[in-house]
C-alpha positions as CSV (number, residue, x, y, z in Angstrom):
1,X,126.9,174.5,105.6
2,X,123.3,176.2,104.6
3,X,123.9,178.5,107.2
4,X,127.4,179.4,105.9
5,X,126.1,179.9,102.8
6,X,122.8,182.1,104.1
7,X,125.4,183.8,106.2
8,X,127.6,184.6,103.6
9,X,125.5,186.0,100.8
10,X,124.0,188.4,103.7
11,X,127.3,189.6,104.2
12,X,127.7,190.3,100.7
13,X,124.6,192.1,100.2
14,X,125.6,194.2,103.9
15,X,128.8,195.5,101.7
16,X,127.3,196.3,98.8
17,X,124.9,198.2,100.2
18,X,127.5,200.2,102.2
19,X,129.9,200.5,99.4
20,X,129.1,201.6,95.6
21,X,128.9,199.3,93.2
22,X,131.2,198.4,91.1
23,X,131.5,196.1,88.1
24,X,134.7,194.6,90.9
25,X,132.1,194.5,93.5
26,X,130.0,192.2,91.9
27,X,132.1,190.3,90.3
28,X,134.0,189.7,93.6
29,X,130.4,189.4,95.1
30,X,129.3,186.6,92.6
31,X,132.7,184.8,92.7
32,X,132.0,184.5,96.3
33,X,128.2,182.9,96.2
34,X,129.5,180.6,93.3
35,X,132.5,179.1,95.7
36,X,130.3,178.4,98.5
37,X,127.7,177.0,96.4
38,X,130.3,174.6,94.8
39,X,131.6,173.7,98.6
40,X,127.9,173.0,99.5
41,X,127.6,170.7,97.0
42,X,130.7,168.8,97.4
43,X,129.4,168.2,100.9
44,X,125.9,166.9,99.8
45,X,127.8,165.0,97.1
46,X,130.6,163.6,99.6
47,X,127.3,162.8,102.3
48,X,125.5,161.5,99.7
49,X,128.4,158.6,98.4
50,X,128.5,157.5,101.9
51,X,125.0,157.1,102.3
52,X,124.9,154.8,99.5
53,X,127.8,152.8,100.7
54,X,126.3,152.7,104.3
55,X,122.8,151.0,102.7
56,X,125.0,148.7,100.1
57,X,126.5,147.5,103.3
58,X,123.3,147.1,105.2
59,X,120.5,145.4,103.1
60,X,118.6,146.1,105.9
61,X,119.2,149.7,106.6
62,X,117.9,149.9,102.9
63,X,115.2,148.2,103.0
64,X,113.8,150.3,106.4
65,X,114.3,153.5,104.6
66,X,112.8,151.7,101.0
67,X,109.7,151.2,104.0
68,X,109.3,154.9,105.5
69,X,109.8,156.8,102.2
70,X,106.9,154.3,100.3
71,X,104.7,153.3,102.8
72,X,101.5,153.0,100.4
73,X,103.8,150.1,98.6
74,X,103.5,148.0,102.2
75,X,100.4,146.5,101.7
76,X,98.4,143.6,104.2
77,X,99.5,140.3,104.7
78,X,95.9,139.1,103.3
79,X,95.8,141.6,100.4
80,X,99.4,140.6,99.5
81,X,97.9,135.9,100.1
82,X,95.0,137.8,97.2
83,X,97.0,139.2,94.7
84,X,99.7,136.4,94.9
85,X,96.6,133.7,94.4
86,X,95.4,135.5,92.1
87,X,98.9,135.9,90.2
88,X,99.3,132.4,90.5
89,X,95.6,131.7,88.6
90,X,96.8,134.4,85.7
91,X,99.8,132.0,85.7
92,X,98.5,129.0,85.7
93,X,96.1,130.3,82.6
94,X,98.7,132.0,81.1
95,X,101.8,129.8,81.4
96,X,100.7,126.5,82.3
97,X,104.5,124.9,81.7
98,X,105.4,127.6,84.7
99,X,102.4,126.6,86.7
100,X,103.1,122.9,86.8
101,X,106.8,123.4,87.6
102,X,105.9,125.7,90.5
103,X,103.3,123.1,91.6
104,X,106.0,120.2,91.1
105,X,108.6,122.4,93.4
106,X,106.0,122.1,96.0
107,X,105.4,119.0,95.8
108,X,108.9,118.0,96.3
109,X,109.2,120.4,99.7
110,X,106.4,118.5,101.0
111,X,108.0,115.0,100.4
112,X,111.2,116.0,102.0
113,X,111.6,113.1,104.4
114,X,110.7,113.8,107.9
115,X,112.7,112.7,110.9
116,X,110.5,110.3,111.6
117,X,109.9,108.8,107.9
118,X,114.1,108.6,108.5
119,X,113.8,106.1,111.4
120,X,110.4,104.3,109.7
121,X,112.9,103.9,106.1
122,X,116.2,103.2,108.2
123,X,114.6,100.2,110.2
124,X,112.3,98.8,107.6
125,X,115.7,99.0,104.8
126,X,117.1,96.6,107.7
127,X,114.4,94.1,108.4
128,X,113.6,93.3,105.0
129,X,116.9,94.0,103.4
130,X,115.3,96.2,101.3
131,X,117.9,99.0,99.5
132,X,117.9,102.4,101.4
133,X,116.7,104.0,98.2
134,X,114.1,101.4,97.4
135,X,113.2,101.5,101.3
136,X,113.0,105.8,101.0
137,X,110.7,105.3,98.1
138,X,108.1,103.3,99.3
139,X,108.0,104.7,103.0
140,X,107.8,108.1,101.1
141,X,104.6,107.1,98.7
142,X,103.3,105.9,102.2
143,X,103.2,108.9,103.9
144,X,102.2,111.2,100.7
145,X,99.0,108.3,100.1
146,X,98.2,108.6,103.7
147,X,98.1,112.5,103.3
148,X,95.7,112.3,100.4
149,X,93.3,109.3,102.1
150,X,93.5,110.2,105.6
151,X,95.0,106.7,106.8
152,X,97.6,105.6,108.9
153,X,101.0,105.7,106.9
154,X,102.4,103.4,109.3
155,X,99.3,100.8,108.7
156,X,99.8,101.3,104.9
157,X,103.9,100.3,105.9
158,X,102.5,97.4,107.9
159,X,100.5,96.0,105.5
160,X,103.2,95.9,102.7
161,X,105.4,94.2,105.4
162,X,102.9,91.3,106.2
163,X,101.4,91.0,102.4
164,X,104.8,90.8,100.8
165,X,107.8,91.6,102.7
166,X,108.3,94.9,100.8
167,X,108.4,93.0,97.5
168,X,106.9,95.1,94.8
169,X,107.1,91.9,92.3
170,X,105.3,89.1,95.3
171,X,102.1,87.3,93.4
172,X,100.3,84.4,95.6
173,X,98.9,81.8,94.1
174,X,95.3,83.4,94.5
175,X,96.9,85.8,91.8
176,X,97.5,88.5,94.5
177,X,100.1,91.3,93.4
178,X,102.4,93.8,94.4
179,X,103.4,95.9,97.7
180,X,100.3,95.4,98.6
181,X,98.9,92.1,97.5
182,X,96.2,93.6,95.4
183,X,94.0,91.1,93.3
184,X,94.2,93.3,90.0
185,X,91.4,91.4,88.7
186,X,89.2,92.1,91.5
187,X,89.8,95.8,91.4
188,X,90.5,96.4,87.8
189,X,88.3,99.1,88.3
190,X,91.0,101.2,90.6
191,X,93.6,100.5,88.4
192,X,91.8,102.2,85.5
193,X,93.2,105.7,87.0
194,X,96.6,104.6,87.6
195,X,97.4,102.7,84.1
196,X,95.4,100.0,84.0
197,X,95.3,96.0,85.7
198,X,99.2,95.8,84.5
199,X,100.4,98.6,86.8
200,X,99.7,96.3,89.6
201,X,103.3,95.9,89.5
202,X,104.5,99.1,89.7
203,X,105.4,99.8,93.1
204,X,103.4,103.8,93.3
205,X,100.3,102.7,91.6
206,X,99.9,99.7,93.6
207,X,100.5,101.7,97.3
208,X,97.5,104.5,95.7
209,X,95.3,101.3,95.2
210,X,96.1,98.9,98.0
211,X,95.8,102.1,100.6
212,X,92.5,103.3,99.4
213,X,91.3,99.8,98.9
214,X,92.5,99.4,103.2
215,X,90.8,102.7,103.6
216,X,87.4,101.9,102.1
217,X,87.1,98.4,104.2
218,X,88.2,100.3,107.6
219,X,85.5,103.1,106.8
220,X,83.3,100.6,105.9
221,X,83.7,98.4,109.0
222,X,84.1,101.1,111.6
223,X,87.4,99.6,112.7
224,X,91.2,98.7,111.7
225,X,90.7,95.2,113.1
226,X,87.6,94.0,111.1
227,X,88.9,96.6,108.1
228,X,92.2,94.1,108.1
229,X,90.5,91.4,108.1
230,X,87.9,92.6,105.1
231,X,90.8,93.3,103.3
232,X,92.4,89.7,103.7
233,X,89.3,88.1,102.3
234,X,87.8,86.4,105.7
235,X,85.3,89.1,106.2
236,X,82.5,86.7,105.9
237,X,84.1,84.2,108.1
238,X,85.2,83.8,111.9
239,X,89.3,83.7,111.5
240,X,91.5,85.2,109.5
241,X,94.0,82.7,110.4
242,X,95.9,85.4,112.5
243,X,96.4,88.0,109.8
244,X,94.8,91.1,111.7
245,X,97.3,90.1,114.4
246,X,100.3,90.2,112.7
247,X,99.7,93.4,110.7
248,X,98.8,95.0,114.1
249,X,101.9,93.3,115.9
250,X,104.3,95.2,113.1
251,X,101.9,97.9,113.3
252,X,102.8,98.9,116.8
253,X,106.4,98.0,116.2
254,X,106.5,100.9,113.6
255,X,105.3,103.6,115.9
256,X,108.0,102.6,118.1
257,X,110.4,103.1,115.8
258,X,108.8,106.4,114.1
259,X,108.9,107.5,118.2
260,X,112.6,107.3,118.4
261,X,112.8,104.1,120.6
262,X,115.3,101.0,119.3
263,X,113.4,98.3,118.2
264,X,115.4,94.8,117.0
265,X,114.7,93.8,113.3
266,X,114.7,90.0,114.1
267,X,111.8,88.1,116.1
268,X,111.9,84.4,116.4
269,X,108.5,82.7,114.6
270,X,105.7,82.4,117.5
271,X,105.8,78.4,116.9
272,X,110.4,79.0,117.8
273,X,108.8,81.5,120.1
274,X,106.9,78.9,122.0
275,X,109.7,76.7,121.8
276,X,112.3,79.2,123.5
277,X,109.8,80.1,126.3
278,X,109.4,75.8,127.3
279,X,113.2,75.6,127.0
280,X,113.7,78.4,129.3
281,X,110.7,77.3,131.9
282,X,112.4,73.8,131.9
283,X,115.6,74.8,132.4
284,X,114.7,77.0,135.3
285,X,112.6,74.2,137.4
286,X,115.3,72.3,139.7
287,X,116.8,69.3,139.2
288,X,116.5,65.7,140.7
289,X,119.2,64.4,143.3
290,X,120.4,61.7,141.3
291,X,123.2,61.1,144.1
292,X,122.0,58.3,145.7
293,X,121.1,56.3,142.0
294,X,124.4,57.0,141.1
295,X,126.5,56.1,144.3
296,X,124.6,52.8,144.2
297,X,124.6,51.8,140.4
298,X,128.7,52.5,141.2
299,X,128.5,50.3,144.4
300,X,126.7,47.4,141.7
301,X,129.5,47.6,139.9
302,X,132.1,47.3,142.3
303,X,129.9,44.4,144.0
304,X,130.0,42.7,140.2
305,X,133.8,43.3,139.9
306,X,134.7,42.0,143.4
307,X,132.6,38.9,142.8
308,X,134.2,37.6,139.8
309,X,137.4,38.0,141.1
């Protein structure tokens, strides 16, 4: 079309220069430029409508030419991580409301329930009859406590298990309380940053304490075994009355069942245990040929009967 119009306007000049000019002439002449000029611009006008409509229809197409005519706006991935920190600081100081709802948001992406926390909540909901949304709760303080201390989420679990059968209102008669079995008087101190001794009660606050109470006596001890049994109260003595061994029993029973595997949510006491297994090894030894006792105690009988007649 350029080259129509270039075209055109030499051809115009070509005949007035061969012909005299007239006011015709150049009327004719300028009627001529102003027609392909208004055709030239339909067509940049009709090209430029579907161009629009071709990058409304592909965000993408749009955003590759947004890239190659502003290149200087494309800036590094670290200098981008730098200015959003540091828009995130001016927001924070600026609008702290903002701030704190952003922080909340990611919070609650990063207590999204895993697949695994799924199977841990499904199977522990069944073995305690514990409601799935009381059961998702505490499995999912569990797992956000262990991210903060570094421990073991399932050991946390397996401790609430043993202590108190996921009862968040258990209190022994030692004054123990909670999830965790926490003596609030003991470790009124811990409690201070969580609401005080009376928020031994409250199923959160009692996990945060209980698991960093764990922590400390494992850290402390060099091991989970003499940490559990620290945290029981039989540090300073030779048996913890099997404690260790039934934390660590539903310990490993937990990472089967975080692993995928089907686990049962019944086991018979070890004392019915015991039982079961000397049931089973008598029934399997043979029995006595009681044949001959038998034919003859009949024979007695029949001796007896045939002698009083």
């Amino acid at each position: 079309m350029i080259h129509r119009f270039i075209g055109t306007g030499a051809r115009l000049v070509q005949q007035m220069a061969s012909q005299p000019v007239t006011w015709y002439s150049v009327i004719k002449a300028a009627r001529g430029v102003l027609t392909t000029a208004q055709h030239t611009l339909t067509v940049f006008g009709l090209s430029a409508v579907a161009m629009l409509a071709l990058l409304y229809q592909r965000p993408e197409l749009a955003k590759r030419a947004s890239d190659f005519l502003s290149p200087q706006q494309s800036a590094p991935a670290p200098a981008v991580a730098a200015a959003t920190a540091n828009g995130a600081t001016r927001l924070a100081a600026a609008h702290p409301a903002d701030a704190v709802e952003i922080a909340n948001a990611d919070a609650k992406a990063a207590a999204r329930p895993t697949r695994q926390q799924k199977y841990v909540t499904d199977w522990l909901s069944r073995r305690y009859r514990v409601a799935g949304d009381a059961a998702n709760m505490l499995v999912t303080t569990a797992y956000s406590t262990a991210r903060d201390i570094k421990l073991d989420p399932l050991l946390i679990l397996a401790v609430m298990a043993i202590e108190s059968g996921l009862n968040p209102f258990a209190e022994s008669p030692m004054g123990a309380q909670g999830l965790m079995q926490v003596m609030s008087k003991v470790h009124s101190d811990k409690f201070q940053e969580v609401g005080g001794s009376q928020a031994a009660l409250n199923p959160v606050a009692n996990i945060h304490v209980g698991a960093r109470i764990l922590k400390d006596y494992v850290t402390r001890t060099g091991s989970v075994e003499a940490g559990l049994k620290s945290y029981v109260g039989a540090g300073a003595i030779a048996d913890d009355s099997g404690y260790g061994s039934k934390v660590l029993t539903e310990y490993n029973r937990l990472k089967q069942v975080a692993s995928g595997k089907s686990v049962p949510i019944y086991f018979p006491p070890p004392a019915a245990q015991s039982a079961i297994l000397a049931q089973k090894a008598a029934n399997s030894q043979p029995k006595p040929d009681t044949s001959v006792s038998e034919a003859a105690h009949g024979g007695s009988e029949g001796g007896e009967t045939v002698a009083g007649l």
